[in-house]
C-alpha atoms as an extended CHARMM CRD file, in Angstrom:
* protein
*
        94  EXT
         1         1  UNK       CA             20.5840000000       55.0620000000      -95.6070000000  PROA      1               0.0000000000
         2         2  UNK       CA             23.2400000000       51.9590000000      -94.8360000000  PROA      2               0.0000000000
         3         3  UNK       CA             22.3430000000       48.9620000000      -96.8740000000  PROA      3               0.0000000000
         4         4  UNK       CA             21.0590000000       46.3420000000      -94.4360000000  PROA      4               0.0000000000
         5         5  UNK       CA             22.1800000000       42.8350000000      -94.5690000000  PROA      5               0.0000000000
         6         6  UNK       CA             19.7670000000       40.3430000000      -93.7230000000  PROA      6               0.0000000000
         7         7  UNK       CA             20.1460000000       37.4690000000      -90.9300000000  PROA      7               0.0000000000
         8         8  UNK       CA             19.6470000000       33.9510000000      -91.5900000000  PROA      8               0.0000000000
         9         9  UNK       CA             16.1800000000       34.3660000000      -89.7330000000  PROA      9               0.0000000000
        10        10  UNK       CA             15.5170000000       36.7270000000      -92.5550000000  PROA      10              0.0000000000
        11        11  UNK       CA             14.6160000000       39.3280000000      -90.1460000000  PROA      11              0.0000000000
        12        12  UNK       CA             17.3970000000       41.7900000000      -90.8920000000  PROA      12              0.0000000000
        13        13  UNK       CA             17.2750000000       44.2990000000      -88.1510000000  PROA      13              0.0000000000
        14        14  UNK       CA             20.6710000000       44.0900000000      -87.3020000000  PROA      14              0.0000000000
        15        15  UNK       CA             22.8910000000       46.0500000000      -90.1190000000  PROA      15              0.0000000000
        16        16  UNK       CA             26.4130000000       43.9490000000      -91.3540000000  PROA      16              0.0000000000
        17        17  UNK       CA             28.4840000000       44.0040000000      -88.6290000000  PROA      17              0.0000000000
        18        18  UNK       CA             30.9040000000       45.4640000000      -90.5690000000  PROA      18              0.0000000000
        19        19  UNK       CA             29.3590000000       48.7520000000      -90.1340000000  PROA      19              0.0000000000
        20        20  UNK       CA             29.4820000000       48.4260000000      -86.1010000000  PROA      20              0.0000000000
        21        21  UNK       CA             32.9220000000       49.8860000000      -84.6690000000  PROA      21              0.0000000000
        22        22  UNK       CA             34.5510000000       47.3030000000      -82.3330000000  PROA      22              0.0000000000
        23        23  UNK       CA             31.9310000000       44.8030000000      -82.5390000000  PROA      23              0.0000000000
        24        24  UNK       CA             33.2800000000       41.7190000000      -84.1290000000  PROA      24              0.0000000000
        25        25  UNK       CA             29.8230000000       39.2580000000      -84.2450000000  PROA      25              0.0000000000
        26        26  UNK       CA             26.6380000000       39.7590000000      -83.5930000000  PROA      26              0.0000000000
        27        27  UNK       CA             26.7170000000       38.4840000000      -79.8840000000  PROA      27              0.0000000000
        28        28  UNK       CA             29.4560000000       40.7520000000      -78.7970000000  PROA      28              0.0000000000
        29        29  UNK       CA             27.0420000000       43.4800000000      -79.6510000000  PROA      29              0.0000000000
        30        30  UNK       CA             24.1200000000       41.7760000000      -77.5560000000  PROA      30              0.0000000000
        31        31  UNK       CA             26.1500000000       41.5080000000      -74.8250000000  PROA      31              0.0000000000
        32        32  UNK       CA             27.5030000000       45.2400000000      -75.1660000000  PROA      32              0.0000000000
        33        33  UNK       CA             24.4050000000       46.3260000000      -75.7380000000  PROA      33              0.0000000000
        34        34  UNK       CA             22.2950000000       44.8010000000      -73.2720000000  PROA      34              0.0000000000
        35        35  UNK       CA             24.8160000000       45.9410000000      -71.0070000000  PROA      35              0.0000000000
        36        36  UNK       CA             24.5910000000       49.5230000000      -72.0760000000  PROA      36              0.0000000000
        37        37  UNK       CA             20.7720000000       49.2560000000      -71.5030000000  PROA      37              0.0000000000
        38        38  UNK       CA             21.2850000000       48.1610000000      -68.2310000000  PROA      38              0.0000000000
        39        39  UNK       CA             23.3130000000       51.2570000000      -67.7610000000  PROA      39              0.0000000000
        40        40  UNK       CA             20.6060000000       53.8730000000      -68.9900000000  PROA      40              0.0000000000
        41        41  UNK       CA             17.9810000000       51.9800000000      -66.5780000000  PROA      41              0.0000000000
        42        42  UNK       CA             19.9560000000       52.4180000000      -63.7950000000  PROA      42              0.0000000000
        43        43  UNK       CA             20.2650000000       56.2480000000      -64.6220000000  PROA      43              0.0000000000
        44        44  UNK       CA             23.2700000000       56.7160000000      -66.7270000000  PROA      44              0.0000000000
        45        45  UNK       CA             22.5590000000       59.9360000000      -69.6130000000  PROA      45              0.0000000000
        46        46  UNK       CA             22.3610000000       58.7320000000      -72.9400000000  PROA      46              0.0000000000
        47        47  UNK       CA             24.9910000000       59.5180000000      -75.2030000000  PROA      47              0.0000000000
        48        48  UNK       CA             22.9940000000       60.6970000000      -78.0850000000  PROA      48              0.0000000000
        49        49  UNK       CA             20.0680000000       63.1110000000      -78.1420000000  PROA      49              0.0000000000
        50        50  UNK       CA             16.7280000000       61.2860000000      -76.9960000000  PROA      50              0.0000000000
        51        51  UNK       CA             13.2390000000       61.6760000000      -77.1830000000  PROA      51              0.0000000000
        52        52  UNK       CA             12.1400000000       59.7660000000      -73.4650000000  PROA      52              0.0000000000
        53        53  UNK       CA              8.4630000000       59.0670000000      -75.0770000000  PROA      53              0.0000000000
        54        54  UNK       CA              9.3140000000       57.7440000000      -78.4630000000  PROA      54              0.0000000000
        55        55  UNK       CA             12.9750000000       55.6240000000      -77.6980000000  PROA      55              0.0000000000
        56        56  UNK       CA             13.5440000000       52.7180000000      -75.2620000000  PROA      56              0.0000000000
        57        57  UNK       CA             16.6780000000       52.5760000000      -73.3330000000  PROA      57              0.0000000000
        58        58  UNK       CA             17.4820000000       49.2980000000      -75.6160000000  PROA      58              0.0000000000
        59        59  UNK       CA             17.0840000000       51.5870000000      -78.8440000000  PROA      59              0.0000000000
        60        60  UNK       CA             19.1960000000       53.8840000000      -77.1850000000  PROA      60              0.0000000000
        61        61  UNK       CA             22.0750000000       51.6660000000      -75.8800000000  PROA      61              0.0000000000
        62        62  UNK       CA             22.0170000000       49.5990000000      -79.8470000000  PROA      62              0.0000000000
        63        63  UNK       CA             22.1820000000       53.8190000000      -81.2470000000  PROA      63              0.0000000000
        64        64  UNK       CA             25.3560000000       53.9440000000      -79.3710000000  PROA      64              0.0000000000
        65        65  UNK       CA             26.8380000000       51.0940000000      -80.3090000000  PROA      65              0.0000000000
        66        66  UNK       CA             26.4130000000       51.8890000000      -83.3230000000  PROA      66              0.0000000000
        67        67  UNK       CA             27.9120000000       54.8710000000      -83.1280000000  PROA      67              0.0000000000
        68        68  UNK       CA             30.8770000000       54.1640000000      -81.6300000000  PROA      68              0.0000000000
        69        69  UNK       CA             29.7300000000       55.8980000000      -78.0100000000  PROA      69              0.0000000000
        70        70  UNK       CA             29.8780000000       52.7440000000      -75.6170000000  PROA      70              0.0000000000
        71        71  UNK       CA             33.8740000000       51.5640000000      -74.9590000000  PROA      71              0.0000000000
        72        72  UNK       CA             34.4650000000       48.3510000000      -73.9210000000  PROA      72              0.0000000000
        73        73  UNK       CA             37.4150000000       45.8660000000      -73.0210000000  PROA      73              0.0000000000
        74        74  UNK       CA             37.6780000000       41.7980000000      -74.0870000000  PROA      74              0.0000000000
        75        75  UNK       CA             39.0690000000       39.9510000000      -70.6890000000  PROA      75              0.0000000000
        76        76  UNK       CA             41.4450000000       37.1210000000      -71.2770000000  PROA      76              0.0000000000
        77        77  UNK       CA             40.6980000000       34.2410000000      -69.1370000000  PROA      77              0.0000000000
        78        78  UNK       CA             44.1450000000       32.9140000000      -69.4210000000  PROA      78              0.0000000000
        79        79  UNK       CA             45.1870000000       35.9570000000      -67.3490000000  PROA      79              0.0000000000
        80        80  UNK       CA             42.7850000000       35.6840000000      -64.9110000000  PROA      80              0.0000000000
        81        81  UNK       CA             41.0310000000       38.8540000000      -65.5470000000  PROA      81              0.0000000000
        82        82  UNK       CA             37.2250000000       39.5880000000      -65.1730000000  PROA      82              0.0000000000
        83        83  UNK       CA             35.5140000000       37.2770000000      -67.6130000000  PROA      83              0.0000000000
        84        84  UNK       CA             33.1900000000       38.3330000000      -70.2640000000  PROA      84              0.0000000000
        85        85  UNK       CA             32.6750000000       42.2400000000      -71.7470000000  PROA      85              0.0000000000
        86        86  UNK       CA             32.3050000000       45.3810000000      -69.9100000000  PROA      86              0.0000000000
        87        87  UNK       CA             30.4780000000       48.1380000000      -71.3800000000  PROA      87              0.0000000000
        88        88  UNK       CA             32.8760000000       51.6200000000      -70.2100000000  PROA      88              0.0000000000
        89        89  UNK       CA             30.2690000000       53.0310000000      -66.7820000000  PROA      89              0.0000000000
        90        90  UNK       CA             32.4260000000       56.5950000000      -66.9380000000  PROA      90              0.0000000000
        91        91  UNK       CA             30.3710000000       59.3560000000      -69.1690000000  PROA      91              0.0000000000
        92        92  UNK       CA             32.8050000000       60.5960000000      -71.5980000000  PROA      92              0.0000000000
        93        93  UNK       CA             32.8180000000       64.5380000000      -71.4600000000  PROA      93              0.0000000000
        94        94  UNK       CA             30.3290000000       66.2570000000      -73.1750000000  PROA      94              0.0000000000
């Protein structure tokens, strides 16, 4: 099991985020995340095998993160592109 580094909260459920492909601080991966979640709700398929009565679709959409499933792209404001992160919609082939 990953060692777990703990938050200044103390809480530590979020692992290092060394350990987290792509995600550079812990608020990228909020954002990423949450917008994964939205995803799922909306009827996306998970990524990863699921068990519908035992995992919520924010378990789920963090799992993937994790895991390097869930591709995303930084805008640049300078260049006028859409602002903020955007979780990748397409399903990657299975």
């Amino acid at each position: 099991m990953a060692a777990r580094k703990k938050s200044a909260s103390g809480s530590g459920a979020i692992e290092a985020i060394e350990q987290w492909p792509g995600i550079d601080s812990h608020f990228r991966l909020i954002i990423v995340a949450a917008q994964r979640s939205k995803q799922l709700m909306r009827g996306s398929m998970a990524r990863i095998e699921t068990d519908p009565l035992r995992r919520r679709n924010t378990s789920i959409a963090l799992e993937e993160v994790k895991r390097g499933l869930v591709s995303f792209k930084l805008s640049d404001p300078e260049t006028g592109e859409n602002s903020g992160d955007h979780a990748d919609a397409k399903r990657r082939s299975e």
